[in-house]
C-alpha positions as CSV (number, residue, x, y, z in Angstrom):
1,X,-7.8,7.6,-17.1
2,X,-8.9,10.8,-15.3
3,X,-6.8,13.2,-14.7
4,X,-7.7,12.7,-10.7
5,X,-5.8,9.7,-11.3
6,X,-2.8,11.4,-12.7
7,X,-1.7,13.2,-10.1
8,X,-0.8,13.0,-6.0
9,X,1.4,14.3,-3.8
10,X,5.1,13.8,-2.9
11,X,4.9,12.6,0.3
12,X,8.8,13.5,0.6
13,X,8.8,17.1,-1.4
14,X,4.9,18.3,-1.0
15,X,5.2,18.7,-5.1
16,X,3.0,17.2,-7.3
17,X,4.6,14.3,-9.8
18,X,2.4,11.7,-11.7
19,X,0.6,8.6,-10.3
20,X,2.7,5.3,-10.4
21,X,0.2,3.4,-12.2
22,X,-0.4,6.4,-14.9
23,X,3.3,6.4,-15.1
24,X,3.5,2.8,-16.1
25,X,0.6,3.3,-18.4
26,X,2.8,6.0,-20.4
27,X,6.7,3.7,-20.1
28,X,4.6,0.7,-21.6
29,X,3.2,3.1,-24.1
30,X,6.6,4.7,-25.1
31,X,8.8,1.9,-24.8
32,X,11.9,2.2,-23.0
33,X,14.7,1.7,-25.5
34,X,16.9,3.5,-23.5
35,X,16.8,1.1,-20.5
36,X,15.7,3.6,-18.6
37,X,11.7,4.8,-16.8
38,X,10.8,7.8,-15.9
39,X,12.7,9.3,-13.1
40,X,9.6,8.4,-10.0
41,X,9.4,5.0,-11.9
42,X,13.0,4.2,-12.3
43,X,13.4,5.2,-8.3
44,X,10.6,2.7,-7.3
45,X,11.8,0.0,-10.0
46,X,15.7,0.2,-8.3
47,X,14.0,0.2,-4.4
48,X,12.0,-2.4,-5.5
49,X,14.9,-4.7,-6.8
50,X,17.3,-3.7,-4.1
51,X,16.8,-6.6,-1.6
52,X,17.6,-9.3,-4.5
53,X,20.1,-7.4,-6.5
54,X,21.7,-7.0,-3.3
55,X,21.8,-10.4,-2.5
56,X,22.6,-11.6,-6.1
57,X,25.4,-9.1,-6.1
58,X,26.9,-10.3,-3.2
59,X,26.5,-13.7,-4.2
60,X,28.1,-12.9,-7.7
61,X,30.8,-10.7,-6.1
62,X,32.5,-13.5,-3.4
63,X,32.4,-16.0,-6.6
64,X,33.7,-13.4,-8.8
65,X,36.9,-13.1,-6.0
66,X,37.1,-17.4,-5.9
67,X,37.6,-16.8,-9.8
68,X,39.7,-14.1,-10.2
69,X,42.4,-16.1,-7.9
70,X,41.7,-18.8,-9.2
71,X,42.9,-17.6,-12.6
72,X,46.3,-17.8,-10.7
73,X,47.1,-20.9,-12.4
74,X,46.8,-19.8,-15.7
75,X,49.7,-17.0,-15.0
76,X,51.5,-20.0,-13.6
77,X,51.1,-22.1,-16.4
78,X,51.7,-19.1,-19.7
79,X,53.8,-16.7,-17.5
80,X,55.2,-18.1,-14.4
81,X,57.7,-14.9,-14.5
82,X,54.5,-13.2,-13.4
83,X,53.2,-15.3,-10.2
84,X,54.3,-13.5,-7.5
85,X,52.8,-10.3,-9.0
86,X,50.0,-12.2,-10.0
87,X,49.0,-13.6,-6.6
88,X,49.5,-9.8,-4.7
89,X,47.2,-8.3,-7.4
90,X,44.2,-11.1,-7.8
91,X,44.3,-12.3,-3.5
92,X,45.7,-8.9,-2.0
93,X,44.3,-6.1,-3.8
94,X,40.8,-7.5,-5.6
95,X,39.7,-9.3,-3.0
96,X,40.1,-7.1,-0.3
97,X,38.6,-3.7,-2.4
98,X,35.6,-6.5,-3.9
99,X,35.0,-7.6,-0.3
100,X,35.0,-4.2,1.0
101,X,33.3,-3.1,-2.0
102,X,30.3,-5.8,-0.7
103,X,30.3,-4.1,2.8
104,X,29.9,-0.4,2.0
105,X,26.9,-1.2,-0.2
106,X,25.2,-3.4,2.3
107,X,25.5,-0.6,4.3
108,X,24.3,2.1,2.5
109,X,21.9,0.2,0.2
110,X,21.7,2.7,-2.5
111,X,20.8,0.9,-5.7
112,X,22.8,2.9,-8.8
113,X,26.2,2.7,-6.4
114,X,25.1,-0.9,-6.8
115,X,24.6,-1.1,-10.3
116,X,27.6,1.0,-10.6
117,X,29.7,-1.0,-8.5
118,X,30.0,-4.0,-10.5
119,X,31.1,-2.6,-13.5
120,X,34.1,-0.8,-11.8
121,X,34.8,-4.2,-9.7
122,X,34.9,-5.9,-13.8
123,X,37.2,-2.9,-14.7
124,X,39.5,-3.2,-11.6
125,X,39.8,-7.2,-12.8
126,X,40.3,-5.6,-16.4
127,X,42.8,-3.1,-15.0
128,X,44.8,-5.9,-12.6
129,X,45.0,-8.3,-15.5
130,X,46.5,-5.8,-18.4
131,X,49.2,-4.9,-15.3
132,X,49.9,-8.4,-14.8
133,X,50.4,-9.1,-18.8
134,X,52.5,-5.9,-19.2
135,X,54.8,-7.4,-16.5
136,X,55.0,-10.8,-18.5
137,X,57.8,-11.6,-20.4
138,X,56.9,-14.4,-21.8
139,X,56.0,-14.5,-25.5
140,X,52.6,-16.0,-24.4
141,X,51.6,-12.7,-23.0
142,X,49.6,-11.3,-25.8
143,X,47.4,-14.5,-26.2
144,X,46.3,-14.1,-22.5
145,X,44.2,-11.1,-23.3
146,X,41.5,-13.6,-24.2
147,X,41.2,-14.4,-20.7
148,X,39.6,-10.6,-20.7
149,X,36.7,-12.2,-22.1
150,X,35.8,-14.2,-19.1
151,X,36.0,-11.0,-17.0
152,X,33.3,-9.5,-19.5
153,X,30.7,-12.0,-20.0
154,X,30.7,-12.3,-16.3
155,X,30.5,-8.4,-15.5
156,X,28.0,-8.1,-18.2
157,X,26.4,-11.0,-17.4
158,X,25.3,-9.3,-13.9
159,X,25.4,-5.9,-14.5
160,X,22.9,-3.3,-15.8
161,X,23.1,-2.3,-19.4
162,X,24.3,0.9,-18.9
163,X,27.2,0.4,-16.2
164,X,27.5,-2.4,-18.2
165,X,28.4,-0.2,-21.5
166,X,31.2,2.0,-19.7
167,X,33.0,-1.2,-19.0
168,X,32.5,-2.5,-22.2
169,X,34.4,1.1,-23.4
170,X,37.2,0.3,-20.8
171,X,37.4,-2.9,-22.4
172,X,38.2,-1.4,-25.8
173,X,40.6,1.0,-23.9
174,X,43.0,-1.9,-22.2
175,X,42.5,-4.3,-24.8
176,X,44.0,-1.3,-27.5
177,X,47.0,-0.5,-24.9
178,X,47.6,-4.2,-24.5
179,X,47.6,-5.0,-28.4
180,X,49.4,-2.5,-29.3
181,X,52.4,-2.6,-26.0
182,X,52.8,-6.7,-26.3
183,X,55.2,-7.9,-28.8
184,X,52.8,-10.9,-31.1
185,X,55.4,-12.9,-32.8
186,X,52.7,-14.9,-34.5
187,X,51.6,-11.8,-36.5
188,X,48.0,-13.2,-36.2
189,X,47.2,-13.0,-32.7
190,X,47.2,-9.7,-31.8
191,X,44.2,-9.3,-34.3
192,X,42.1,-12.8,-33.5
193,X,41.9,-11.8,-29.8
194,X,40.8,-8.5,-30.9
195,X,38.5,-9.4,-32.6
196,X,37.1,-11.8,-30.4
197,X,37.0,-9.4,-27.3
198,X,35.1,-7.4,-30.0
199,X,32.4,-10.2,-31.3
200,X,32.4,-11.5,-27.1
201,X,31.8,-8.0,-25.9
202,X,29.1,-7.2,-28.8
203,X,26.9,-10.2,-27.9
204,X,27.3,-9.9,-24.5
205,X,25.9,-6.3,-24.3
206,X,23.2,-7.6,-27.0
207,X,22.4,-10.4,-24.3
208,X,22.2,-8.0,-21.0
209,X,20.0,-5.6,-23.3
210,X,17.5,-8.1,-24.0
211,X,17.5,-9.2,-20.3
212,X,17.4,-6.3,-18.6
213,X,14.6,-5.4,-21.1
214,X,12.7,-7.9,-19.9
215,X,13.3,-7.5,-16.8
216,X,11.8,-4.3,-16.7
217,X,8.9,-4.9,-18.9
218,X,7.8,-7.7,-16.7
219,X,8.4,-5.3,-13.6
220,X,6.0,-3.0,-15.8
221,X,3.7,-5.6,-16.3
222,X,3.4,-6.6,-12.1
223,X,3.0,-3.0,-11.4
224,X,-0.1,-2.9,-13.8
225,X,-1.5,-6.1,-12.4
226,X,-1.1,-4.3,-8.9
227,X,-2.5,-0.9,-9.6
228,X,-5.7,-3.1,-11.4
229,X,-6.0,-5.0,-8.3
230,X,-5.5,-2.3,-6.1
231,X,-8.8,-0.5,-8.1
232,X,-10.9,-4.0,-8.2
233,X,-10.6,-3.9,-4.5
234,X,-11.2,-0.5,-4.2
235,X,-14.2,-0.6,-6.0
236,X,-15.3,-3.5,-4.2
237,X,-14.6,-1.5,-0.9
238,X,-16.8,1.3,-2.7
239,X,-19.8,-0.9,-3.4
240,X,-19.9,-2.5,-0.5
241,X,-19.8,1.0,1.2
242,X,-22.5,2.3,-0.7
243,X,-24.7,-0.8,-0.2
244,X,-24.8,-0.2,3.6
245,X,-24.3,3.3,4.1
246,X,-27.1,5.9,4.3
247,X,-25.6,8.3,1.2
248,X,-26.9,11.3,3.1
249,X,-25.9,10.4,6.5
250,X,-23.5,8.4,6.2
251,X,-24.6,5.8,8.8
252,X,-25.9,2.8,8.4
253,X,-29.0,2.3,6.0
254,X,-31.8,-0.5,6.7
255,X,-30.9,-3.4,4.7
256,X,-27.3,-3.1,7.2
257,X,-29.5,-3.0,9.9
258,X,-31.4,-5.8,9.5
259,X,-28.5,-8.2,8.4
260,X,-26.8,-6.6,11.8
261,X,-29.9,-7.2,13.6
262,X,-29.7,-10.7,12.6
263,X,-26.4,-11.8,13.4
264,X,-26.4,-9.2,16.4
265,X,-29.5,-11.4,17.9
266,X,-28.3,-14.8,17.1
267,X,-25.0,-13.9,19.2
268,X,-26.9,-12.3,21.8
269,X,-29.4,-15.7,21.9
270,X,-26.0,-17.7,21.6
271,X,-24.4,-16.0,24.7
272,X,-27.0,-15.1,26.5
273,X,-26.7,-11.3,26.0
274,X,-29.0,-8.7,26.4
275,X,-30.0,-6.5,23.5
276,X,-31.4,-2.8,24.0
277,X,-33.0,-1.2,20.5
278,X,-33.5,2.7,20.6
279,X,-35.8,4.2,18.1
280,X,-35.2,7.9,17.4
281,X,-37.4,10.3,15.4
282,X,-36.7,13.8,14.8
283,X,-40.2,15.9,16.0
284,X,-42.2,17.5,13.3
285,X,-39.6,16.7,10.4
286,X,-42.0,17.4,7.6
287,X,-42.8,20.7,9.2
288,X,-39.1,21.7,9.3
289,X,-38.9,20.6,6.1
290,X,-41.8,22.4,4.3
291,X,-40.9,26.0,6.6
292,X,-36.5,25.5,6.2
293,X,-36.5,23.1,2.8
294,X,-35.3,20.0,1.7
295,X,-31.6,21.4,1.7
296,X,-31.5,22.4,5.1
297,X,-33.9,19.2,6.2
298,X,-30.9,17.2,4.9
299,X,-28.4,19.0,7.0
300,X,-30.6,18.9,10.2
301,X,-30.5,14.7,9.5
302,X,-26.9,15.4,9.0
303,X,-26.3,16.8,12.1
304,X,-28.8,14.2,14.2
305,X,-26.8,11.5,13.0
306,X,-23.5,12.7,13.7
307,X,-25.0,13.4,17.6
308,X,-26.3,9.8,17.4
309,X,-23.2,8.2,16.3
310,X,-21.2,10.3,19.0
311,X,-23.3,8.7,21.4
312,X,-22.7,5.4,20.7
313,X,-18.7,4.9,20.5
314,X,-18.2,1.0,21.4
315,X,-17.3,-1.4,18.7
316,X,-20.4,-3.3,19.0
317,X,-22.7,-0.3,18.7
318,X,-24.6,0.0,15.3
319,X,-26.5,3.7,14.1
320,X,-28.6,3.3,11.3
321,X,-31.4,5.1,9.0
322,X,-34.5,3.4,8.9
323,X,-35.8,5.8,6.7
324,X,-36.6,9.8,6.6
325,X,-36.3,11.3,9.4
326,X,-36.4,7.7,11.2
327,X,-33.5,6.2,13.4
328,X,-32.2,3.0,15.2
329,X,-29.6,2.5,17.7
330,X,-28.6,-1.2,18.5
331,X,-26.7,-2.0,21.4
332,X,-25.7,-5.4,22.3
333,X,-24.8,-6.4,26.4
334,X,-26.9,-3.3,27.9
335,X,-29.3,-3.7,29.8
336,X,-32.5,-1.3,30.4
337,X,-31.2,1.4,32.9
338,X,-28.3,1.8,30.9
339,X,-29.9,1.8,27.6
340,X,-32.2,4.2,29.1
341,X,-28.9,6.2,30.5
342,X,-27.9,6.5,26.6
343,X,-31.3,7.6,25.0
344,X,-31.4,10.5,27.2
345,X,-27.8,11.2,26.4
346,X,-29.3,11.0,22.9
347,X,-32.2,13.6,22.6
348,X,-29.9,15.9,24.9
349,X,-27.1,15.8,22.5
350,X,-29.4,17.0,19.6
351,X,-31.5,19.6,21.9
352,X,-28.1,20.6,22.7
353,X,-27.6,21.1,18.9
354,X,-29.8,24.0,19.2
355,X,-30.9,24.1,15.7
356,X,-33.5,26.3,14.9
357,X,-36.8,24.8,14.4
358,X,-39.3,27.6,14.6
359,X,-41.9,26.2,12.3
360,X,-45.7,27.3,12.9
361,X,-46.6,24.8,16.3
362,X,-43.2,23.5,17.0
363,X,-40.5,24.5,19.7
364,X,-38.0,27.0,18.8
365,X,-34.8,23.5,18.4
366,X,-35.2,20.7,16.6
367,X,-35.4,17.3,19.1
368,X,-36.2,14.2,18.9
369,X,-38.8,11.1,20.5
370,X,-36.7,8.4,21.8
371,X,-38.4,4.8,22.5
372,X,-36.1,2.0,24.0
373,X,-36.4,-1.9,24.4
374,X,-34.2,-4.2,25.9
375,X,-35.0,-7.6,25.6
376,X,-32.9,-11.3,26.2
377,X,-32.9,-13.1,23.1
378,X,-34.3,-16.8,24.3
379,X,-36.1,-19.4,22.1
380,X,-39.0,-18.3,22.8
381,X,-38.4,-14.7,22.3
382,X,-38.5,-12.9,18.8
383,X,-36.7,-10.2,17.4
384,X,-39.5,-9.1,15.7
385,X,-41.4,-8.8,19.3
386,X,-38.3,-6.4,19.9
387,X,-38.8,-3.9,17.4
388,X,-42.4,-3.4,17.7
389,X,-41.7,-3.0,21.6
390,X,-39.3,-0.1,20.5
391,X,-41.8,1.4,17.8
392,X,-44.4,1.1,20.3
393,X,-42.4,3.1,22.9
394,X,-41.5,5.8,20.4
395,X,-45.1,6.6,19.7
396,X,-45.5,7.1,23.0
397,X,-42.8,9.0,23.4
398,X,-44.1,11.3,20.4
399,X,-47.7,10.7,21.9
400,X,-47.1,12.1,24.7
401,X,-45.5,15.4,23.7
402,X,-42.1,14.9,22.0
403,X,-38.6,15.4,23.2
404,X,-39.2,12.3,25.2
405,X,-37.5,8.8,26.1
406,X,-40.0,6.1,27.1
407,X,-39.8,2.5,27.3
408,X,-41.8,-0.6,29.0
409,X,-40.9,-0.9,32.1
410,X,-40.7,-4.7,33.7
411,X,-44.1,-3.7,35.3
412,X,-46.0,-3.5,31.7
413,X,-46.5,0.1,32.1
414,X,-44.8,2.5,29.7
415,X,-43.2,4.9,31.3
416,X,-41.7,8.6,29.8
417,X,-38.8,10.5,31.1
418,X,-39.5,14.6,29.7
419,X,-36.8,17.4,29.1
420,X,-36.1,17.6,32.9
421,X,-35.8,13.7,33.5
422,X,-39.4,13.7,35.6
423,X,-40.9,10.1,35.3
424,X,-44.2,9.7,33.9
425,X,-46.3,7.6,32.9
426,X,-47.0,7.1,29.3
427,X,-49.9,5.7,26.8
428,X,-50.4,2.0,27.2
């Protein structure tokens, strides 16, 4: 990949930082065993995931309140001493911080207080249930903490690795405190549930590991599928460009042309449109040419075309280069006085120009012949007729001393309008 490719522009900052796709090039590269992308990537990976996490989350979060209540009944059943404690901790103080939890970060949509944000609503659960066993007097107290397992394969289960890791070492915390503050008169238990927070806690963080992993190597693997698409239909743009753009001009080249001219007549013959084709040539070219050289002929062609294509603004206007120093204008809907209107427009833009000609037997500007037809396509009528009615009144238009417009009026006679707009009558 070039390095052109590497690097743009913060749109935010003005700085410089990598390219997404180069970026996702180098994670997929590395690896990512730290659950974690570069700090561009890992931005655009959270905003991309917002709008579901968001809605998982708060999906998640009003079950998580339905089950933390609901665990009511177990303090009923192993420590009814406990209910009434029980009931203000799990109905009036989770729910209400969970719920309003659930607000604030629909509000402020900002991913890592997201991700964060679970794992202190499964520590707050944590927290509530170690006060509520502390409380218990019942000898049953100690085998409760097993219920913390619940609380941490369904944090875990929903949260990041990482958030999901600091609870996991809160878990360790309470479940310590709780072991070693609960009287076990079984001598056993203390250590089984320990040990199976332990195993319950190890496998769940093995499981939301591998997830998440996958999670963001698939994400990896859409970007990569995006950024290739995005440069197959770039290229295609690109191709397509070059294949009917004039690469010096940058208008239209012939083969465009004549695929416009095509469709341009058939809808003209369809709706019974006028069509109005205006050949341009630039005077004594190959003079210019062999007194300024090729460098400077290229910028004169340069500068015509721009003055054509300024002349010709509507949507269904076409400029192309017919070849050297050779130009069409093709104007559907127009019909002769206003085609002629726009070829004077035309060779008084580039007179206006002023670029120096000043080869041997030339004027001291470079300007140009203009010859115009207008025709309604009909079924009997051919597009073909057209253009050699607009060739024709271009030679006369050089014919007849350059820097002219002519065209074939309805008479038969062509007629030439000169520098100063005076009518006369041309060859033919």
């Amino acid at each position: 990949m070039s390095q052109a490719g590497v690097i743009q522009s913060d749109g935010v900052t003005g700085q410089q930082v990598p390219d997404r796709a180069a970026l996702v090039e180098q994670t997929l590269e590395r690896g990512f065993p730290l659950m974690i992308f570069p700090p561009a990537l890992e931005a655009f990976f959270q905003r991309e995931c917002e709008a579901d996490r968001l809605r998982h989350v708060t999906a998640s979060g009003l079950a998580a309140v339905l089950l933390f209540a609901a665990m009511i009944f177990s303090d009923w059943l192993l420590t009814p001493e406990t209910l009434g404690l029980a009931a203000a901790l799990r109905v009036g103080v989770f729910a209400p911080v969970v719920l309003a939890g659930l607000w604030v970060l629909r509000q402020l949509r900002f991913p890592l207080l997201t991700e964060w944000g679970i794992a202190l609503a499964g520590m707050l659960a944590i927290l509530l249930t170690g006060v509520i066993l502390l409380r218990a007097d019942s000898r049953w107290a100690l085998s409760r903490v097993v219920e913390i397992n619940i609380i941490v394969v369904y944090t875990c289960t929903l949260a990041r690795f990482w958030p999901a890791v600091a609870m996991a070492g809160w878990v360790v915390v309470v479940q310590a405190f709780l072991v070693c503050t609960l009287p076990d008169f079984t001598g056993v238990v203390g250590t089984n549930a320990t040990l199976l927070v332990l195993v319950v806690t190890s496998f769940t963080l093995f499981g939301n590991y591998t997830l998440e992993r996958h999670e963001r190597y698939a994400f990896l693997m859409a970007q990569r599928e995006r950024a290739l698409q995005e440069a197959l239909e770039t290229s295609h743009t690109q191709l397509a460009h070059l294949a009917t753009t004039d690469a010096l001009t940058e208008v239209a080249n012939r083969r465009s042309a004549e695929s416009f001219l095509t469709r341009t007549w058939a809808h003209a013959q369809k709706r019974d449109l006028s069509l109005a084709l205006i050949a341009i040539d630039v005077d004594h070219f190959k003079r210019y040419n062999d007194h300024h050289g090729h460098q400077a002929g290229d910028r004169c062609l340069q500068s015509v075309a721009r003055a054509l294509t300024s002349c010709s603004r509507r949507a269904g206007d076409l400029v192309a280069r017919m070849g050297g120093e050779e130009f069409l204008l093709i104007m559907v809907d127009v019909d002769q006085r206003t085609a002629m209107s726009v070829a004077q427009r035309v060779r008084d833009v580039v007179r206006g120009l002023a670029v120096p000609h000043c080869a041997p037997g030339c004027g001291p500007v470079v300007t140009v012949s203009v010859g115009v037809a207008t025709a309604r396509p009909g079924q009997a009528s051919q597009l073909s007729d057209s253009l050699k009615q607009a060739d024709e009144a271009l030679y006369a238009a050089k014919g007849s001393g350059r820097n002219r417009v002519c065209t074939r009026l309805s008479d038969g006679e062509m007629h030439c309008l000169d520098e100063l707009g005076l009518l006369s009558e041309g060859q033919g």
